[in-house]
N, C-alpha and C positions, 0 to 999 in steps of 0.2 A: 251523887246526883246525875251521873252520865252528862254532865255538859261535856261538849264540843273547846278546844283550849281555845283562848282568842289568839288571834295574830294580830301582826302590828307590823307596821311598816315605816318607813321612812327615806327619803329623797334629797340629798345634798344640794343640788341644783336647784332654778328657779322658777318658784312656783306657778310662773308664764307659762311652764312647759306642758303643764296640766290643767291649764284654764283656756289659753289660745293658741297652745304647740303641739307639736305630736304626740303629745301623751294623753290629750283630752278625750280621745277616746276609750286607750288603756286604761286611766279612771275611773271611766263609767263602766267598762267592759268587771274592772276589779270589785266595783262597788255591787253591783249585780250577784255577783256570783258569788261573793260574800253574803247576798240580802237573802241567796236562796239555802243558804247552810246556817245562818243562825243572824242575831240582832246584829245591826251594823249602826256604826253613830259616828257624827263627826264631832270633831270638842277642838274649839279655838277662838278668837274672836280679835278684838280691836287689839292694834300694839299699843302700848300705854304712852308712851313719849310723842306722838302725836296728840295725844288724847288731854294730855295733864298741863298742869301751868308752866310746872318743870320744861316741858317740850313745847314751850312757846306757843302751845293750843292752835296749833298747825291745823290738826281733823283732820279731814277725809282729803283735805290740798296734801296732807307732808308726803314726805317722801314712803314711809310706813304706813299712812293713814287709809291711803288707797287700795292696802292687803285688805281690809274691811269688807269692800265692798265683792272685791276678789273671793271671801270666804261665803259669805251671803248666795252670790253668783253659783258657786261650786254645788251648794245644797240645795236650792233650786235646780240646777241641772242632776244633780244625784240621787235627790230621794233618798236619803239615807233614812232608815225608821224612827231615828232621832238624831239630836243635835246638842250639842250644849254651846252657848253664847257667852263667855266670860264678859264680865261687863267692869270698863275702867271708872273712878269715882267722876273722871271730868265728860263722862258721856252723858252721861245726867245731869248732870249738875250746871252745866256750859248753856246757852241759849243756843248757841249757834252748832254744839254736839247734839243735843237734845233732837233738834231740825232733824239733823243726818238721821241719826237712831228712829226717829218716825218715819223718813223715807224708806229705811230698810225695811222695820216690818210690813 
């Protein structure tokens, strides 16, 4: 089929450094240049232990739950040609996830 391989990446440090540090330009600069050689996508979503009963249904306050809105953020700023949203059973299902989950879209 002549596809192009994908690449793939990944970053030890924290995800601040790519949303409000010096790398938020690297990024966008990466995301770009990837959109102009073939499809580019992000895939991630809510952490579950804020999300579930298990994690005391913390949300978008815990200490993970604020990555949410950090990922949301990211693909607004990147334009990626698609997305994929994992979705935890208590983001639905919670009145006060539910809330969050409509602000995002």
């Amino acid at each position: 089929m002549n596809l192009p391989k994908p690449k793939y990446g990944h970053h030890l440090g924290s995800i601040d450094d790519f949303v409000t540090g010096d790398k938020k330009q690297l990024l966008h600069d990466l995301v770009q240049e990837a959109k102009s050689e073939a499809l580019t996508g992000f895939i991630g979503g809510p952490p579950c232990p804020d999300f579930s009963v298990a994690g005391k249904n913390k949300g978008s306050d815990g200490d993970n739950g604020v990555l949410t809105r950090v990922y949301v953020d990211s693909i607004v700023q990147n334009q990626p040609d698609f997305f994929l949203f994992e979705n935890v059973k208590g983001l639905w299902r919670t009145v006060k996830h539910r809330a969050f989950y409509d602000e995002m879209k």
